[in-house]
MARRO-129241 format. One line per field, with one value per residue (C-alpha): residue number from 1; x, y, z. Coordinates in Angstrom, 1 decimal. Layout:
BEGIN
vexgu	(NUM ...)
X	(X ...)
Y	(Y ...)
Z	(Z ...)
% end
This chain:
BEGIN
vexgu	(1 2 3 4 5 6 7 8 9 10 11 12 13 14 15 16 17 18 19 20 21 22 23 24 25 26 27 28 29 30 31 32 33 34 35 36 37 38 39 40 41 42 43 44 45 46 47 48 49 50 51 52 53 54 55 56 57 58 59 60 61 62 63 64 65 66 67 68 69 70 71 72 73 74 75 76 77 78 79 80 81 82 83 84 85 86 87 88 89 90 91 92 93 94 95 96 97 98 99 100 101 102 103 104 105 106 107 108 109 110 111 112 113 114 115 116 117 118 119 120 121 122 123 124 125 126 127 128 129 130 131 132 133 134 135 136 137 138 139 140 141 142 143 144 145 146 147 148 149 150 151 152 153 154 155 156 157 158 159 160 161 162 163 164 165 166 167 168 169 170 171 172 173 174 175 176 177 178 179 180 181 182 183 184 185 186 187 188 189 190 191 192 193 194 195 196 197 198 199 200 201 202 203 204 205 206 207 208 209 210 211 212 213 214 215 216 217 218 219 220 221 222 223 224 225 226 227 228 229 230 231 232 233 234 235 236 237 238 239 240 241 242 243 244 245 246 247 248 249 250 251 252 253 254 255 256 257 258 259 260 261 262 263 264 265 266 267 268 269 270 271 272 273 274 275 276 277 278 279 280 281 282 283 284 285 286 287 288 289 290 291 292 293 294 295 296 297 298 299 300 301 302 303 304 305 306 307 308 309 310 311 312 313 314 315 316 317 318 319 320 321 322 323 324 325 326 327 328 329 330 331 332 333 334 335 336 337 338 339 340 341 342 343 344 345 346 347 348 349 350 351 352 353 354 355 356 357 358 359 360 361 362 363 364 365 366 367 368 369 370 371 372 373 374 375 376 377 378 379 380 381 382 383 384 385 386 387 388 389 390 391 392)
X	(126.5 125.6 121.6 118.6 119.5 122.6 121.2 118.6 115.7 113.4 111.6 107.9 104.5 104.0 100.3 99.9 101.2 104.2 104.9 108.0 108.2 108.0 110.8 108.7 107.8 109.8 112.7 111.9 114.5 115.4 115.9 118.3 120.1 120.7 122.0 124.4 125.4 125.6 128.1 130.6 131.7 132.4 130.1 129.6 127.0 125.6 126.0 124.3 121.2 121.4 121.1 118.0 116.6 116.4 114.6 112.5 111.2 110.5 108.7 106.3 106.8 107.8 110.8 113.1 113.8 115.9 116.1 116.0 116.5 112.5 109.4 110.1 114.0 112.0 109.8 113.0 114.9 111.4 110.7 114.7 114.6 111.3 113.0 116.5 116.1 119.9 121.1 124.3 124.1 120.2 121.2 123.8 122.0 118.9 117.4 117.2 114.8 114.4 115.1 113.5 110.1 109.6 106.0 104.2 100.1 98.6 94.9 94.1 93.1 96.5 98.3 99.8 103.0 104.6 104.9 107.8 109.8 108.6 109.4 113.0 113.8 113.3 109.7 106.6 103.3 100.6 97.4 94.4 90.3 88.3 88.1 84.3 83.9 86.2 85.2 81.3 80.6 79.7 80.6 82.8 86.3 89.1 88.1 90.9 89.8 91.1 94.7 94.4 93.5 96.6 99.1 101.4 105.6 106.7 104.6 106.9 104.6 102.1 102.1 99.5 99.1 97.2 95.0 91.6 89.7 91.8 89.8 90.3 91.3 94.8 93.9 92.5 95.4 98.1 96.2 96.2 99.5 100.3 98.0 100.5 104.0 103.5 105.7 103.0 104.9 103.0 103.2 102.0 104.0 101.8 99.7 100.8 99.3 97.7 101.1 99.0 99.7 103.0 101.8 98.7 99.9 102.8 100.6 98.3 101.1 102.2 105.9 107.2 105.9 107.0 106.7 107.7 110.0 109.8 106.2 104.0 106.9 109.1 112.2 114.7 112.7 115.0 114.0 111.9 111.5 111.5 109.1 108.9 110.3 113.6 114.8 113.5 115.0 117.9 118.2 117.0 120.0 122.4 121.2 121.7 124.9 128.7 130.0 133.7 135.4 137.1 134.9 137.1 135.9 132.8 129.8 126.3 123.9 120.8 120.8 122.9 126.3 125.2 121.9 124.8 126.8 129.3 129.8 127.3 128.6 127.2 123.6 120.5 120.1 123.7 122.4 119.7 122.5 121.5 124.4 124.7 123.2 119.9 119.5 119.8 117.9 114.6 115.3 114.9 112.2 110.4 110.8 109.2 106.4 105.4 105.1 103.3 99.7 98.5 95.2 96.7 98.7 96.2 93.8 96.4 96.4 92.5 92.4 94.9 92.3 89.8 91.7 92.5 88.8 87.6 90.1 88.5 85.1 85.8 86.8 83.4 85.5 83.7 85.7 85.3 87.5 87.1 88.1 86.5 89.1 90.4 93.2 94.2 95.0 92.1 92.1 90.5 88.5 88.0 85.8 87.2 85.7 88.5 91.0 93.5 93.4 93.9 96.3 98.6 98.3 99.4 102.3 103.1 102.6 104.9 104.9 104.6 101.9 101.7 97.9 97.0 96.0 94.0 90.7 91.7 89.0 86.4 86.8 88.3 91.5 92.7 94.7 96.9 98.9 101.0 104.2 102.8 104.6 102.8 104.2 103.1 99.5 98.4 100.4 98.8 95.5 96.1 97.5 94.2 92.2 93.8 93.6 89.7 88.9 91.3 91.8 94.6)
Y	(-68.6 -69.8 -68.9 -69.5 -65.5 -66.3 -68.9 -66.0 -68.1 -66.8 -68.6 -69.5 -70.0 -73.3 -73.8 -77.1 -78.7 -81.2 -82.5 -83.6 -81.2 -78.1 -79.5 -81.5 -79.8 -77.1 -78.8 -78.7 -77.0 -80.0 -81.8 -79.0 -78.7 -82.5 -82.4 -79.7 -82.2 -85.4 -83.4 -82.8 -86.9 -89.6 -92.7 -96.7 -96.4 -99.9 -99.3 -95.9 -97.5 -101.0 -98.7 -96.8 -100.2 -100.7 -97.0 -97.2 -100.8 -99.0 -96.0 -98.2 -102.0 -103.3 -105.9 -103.7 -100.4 -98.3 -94.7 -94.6 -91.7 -91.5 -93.7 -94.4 -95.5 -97.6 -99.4 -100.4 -101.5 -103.6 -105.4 -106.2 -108.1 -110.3 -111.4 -111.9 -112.6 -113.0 -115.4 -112.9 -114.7 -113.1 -109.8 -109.6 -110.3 -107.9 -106.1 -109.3 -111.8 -114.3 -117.3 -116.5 -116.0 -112.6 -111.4 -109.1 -109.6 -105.8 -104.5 -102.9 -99.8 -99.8 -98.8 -95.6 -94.4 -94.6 -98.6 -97.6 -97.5 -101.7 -102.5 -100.7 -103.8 -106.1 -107.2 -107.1 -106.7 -108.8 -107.0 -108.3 -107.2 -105.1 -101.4 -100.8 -98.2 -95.6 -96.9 -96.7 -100.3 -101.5 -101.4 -104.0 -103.4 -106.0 -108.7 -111.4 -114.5 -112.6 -113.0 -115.9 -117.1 -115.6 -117.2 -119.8 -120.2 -117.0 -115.4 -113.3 -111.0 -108.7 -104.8 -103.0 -99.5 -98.2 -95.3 -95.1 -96.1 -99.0 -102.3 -105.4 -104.5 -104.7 -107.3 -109.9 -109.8 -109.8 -113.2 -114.3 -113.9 -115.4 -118.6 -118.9 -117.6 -114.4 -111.2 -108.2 -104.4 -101.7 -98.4 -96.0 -93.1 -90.0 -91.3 -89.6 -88.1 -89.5 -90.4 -93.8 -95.1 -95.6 -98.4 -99.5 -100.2 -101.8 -103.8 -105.2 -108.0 -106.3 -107.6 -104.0 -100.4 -97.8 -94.1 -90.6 -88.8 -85.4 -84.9 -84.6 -85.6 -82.8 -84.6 -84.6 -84.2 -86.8 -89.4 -92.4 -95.1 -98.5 -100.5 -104.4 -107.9 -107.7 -110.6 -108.4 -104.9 -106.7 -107.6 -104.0 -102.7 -105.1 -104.2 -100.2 -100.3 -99.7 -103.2 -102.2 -104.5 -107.8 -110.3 -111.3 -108.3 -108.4 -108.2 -108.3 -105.9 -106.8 -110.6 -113.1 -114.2 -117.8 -116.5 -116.1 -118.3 -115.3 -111.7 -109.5 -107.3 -104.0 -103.9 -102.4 -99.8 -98.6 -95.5 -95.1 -94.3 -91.5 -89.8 -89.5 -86.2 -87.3 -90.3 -88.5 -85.5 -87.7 -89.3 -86.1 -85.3 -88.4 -87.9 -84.2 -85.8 -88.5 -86.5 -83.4 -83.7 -84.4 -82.3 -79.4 -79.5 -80.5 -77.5 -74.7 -75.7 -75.3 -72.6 -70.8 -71.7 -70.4 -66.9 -67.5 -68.2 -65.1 -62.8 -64.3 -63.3 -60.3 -59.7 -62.0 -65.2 -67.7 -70.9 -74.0 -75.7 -79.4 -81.7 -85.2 -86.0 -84.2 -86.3 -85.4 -82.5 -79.8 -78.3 -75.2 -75.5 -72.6 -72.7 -70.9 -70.4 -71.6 -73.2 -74.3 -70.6 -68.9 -71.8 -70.7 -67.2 -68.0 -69.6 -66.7 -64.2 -62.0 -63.5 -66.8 -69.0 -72.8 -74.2 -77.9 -79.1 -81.9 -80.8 -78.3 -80.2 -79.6 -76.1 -76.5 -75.1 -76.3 -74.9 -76.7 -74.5 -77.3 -75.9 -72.0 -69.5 -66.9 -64.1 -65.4 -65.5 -61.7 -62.1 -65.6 -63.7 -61.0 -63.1 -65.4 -62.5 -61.1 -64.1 -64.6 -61.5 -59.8 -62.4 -61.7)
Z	(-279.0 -282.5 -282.5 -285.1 -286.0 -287.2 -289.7 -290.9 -289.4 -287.0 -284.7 -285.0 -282.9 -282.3 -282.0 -283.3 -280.6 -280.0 -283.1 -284.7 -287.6 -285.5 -283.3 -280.6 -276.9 -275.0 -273.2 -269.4 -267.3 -265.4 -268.6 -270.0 -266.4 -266.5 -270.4 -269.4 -266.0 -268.0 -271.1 -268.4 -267.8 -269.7 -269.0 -270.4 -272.3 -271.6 -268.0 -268.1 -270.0 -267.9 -264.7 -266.8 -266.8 -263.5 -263.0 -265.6 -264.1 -260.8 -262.1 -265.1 -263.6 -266.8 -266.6 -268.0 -270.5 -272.5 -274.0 -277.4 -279.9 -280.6 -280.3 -284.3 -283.3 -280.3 -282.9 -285.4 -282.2 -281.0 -284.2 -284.4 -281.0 -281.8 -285.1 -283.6 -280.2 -278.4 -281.8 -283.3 -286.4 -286.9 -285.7 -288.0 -291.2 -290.5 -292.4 -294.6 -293.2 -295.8 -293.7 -290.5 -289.4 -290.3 -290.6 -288.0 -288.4 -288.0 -288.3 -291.5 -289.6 -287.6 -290.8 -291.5 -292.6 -288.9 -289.6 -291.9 -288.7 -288.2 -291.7 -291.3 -289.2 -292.3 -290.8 -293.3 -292.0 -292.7 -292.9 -291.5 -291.2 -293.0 -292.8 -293.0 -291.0 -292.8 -296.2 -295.0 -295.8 -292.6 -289.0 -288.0 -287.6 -287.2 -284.8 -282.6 -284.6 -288.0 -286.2 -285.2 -288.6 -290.5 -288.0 -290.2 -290.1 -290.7 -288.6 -286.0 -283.8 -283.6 -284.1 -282.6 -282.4 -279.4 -278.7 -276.6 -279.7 -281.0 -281.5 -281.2 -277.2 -276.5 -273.5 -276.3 -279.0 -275.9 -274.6 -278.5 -278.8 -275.5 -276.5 -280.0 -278.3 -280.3 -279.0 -279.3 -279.9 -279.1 -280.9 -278.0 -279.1 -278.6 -275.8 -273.3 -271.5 -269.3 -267.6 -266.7 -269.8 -269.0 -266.4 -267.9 -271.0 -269.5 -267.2 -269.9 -270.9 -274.3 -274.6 -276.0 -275.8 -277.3 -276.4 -277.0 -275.1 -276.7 -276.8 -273.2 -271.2 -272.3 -272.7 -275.8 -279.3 -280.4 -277.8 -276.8 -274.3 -275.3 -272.3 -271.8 -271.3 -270.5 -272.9 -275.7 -274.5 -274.0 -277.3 -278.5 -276.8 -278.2 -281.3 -280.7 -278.5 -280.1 -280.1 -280.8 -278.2 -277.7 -277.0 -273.9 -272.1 -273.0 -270.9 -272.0 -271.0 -269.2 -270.6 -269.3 -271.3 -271.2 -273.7 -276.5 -278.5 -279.3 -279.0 -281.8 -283.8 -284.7 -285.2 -287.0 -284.6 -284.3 -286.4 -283.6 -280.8 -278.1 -276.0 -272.6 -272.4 -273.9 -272.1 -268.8 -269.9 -270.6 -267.0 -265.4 -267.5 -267.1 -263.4 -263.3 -265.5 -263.0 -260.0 -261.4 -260.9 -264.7 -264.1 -262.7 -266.0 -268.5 -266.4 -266.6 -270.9 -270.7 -269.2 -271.8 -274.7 -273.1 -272.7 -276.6 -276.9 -274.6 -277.2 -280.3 -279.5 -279.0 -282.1 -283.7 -284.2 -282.4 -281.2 -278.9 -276.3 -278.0 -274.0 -273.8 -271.1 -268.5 -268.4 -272.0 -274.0 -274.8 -278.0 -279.4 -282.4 -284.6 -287.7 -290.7 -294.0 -296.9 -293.6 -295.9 -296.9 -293.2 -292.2 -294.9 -294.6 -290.7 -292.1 -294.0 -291.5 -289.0 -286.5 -288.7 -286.7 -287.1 -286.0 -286.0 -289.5 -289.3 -289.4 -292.3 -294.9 -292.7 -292.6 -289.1 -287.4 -284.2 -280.9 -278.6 -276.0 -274.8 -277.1 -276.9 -274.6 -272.3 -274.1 -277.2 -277.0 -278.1 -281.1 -282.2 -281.3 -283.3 -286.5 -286.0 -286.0 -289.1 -291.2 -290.5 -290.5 -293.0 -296.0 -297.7)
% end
């Protein structure tokens, strides 16, 4: 077997959590059991994800859903089926939207470099509202009539990017863009858990959600679940399938043939493909992650900071489990003089230790033990200890 080792690398502590740069979360057994299963046979592809659909619409009661090869991939494939729809002739000619309605209107405080994955479609986003709070010039944040106000002809949907803080509320921009026949994507990648979402989010009309497969449901890094109106997944998987066949034999996927006008040819998302093996091993994931009792879970990860938080003491670090929501992550946060400092000195140290960085400019590190395994915790204590402690 062809390991890390032989590529001179070795392995790190992930204490940051599931991110994508440190390779996502650990692989649940079932998923890698179902991986190995899946590599064994030879599958349609459109039938495999078509017979997804009709899973994933029983587990999250959206009209239909696909795998995708990441919550990013999800997005691309979303905003391609609100500008294309089941007309070949637009699907063909994305990324370039001149000629189409191609705009999606987005909150100014929705932004971040994640959209990229929107605009790879050949959408552009339309920014709307003020961001007062962040720029300490007021209060108010974006509010529904501010959409409503920037709808004109080449207006295409609305991207919205959800957490538990977003404002305007999802339920008032999905009945806004229901009122103006407005398709409304939802970027929910890393809000899971709670495995709720899943439904809720779902269940508030959005016509597209996207989520991450790799992160809290412990499926393929490289994977993603694209959630919605079937029309629209339809399209998405259009969009993604291989299309190398005669049109004669040709059976569309989830949409009905009569929707077409001719056979598509390979689209935007063909570089988004995921095997067999991935699509089935974020099924069996998916399905571990639904019936496992979420506060068990999320209670077993707080009680592993606060072992963390029992061995920093005793060594005069003091630290605090940061967990608003027991039906969310905890954290432990650990105060550090100079963090930028102590997070690179983890980095660089034997075993080399990766901690959350966002709070690093206010002197902050943080803990997650969703990624960390039980024989790893003495050496992440010791190398916190030594960095806080022993500045090099």
């Amino acid at each position: 077997m062809f390991s890390y080792q032989h590529l001179a690398l070795t392995p790190i502590i992930n204490a940051c959590g599931t991110v994508t740069r440190l390779g996502g979360a650990p692989l649940r057994q079932a998923a890698l059991d179902s991986y190995q299963q899946a590599s064994l046979e030879a599958i349609p592809l459109e039938e495999l994800q078509t017979a997804v659909s009709q899973q994933l619409a029983e587990w999250t009661g959206a009209e239909a859903g696909i795998i995708t090869s990441g919550a990013a991939a999800a997005l691309t494939l979303g905003a391609a089926a609100i500008l294309a729809g089941s007309d070949p002739a637009k699907m063909e000619c994305l990324p370039h939207t001149e000629n189409i309605p191609h705009e999606f209107l987005v909150s100014r405080d929705h932004r971040s470099g994640y959209d990229h994955a929107v605009r790879a479609s050949g959408a552009r986003l339309r920014e709307i509202g003020l961001n007062e709070v962040v720029s300490g010039a007021g209060v108010r944040r974006t509010e529904v009539w501010e959409y409503e106000a920037a709808i004109c002809e080449n207006t295409a949907g609305i991207l919205y990017v959800y957490t538990k803080d977003s404002a305007p509320a999802l339920a008032d921009v999905v009945s806004l863009g229901q009122k103006h026949n407005l398709p409304v994507l939802v970027d929910a990648a890393g809000e899971l858990p709670p495995p709720s979402n899943l439904t809720t989010l779902v269940a508030s009309g959005a016509n597209l959600v996207a989520f991450s497969g790799g992160k809290a449901i412990g499926g393929p890094q490289a994977s993603g679940l694209l959630l919605g109106q079937r029309k629209l997944v339809g399209s998405a998987l259009l969009q993604m399938l291989d299309m190398d066949d005669h049109p004669q034999l040709w059976k569309p996927s989830l949409l009905d043939q009569l929707d077409f006008q001719a056979m598509p040819r390979h689209g935007i998302g063909r570089g988004f493909k995921v095997s067999k093996e991935s699509v089935m091993a974020l099924m069996s994931a998916l399905d571990e992650f639904l019936q496992e009792d979420n506060s068990v879970r999320m209670q077993g990860l707080a009680d592993t900071l606060s072992d963390i938080q029992k061995k920093l003491e005793q060594a005069g670090i003091i630290s605090q489990v940061h967990w608003p929501d027991p039906e969310t992550t905890p954290r432990l946060h650990l105060p550090a003089a100079d963090a930028f400092r102590v997070c690179q000195q983890l980095r660089d140290s034997s075993p080399r230790v990766f901690v959350g960085h966002g709070m690093l400019d206010q002197d902050i590190l943080i803990i997650n033990a969703i990624a960390l395994r039980e024989h790893q915790i003495d050496d992440l204590c010791q190398a916190l200890i030594d960095a806080v402690n022993n500045p090099l």
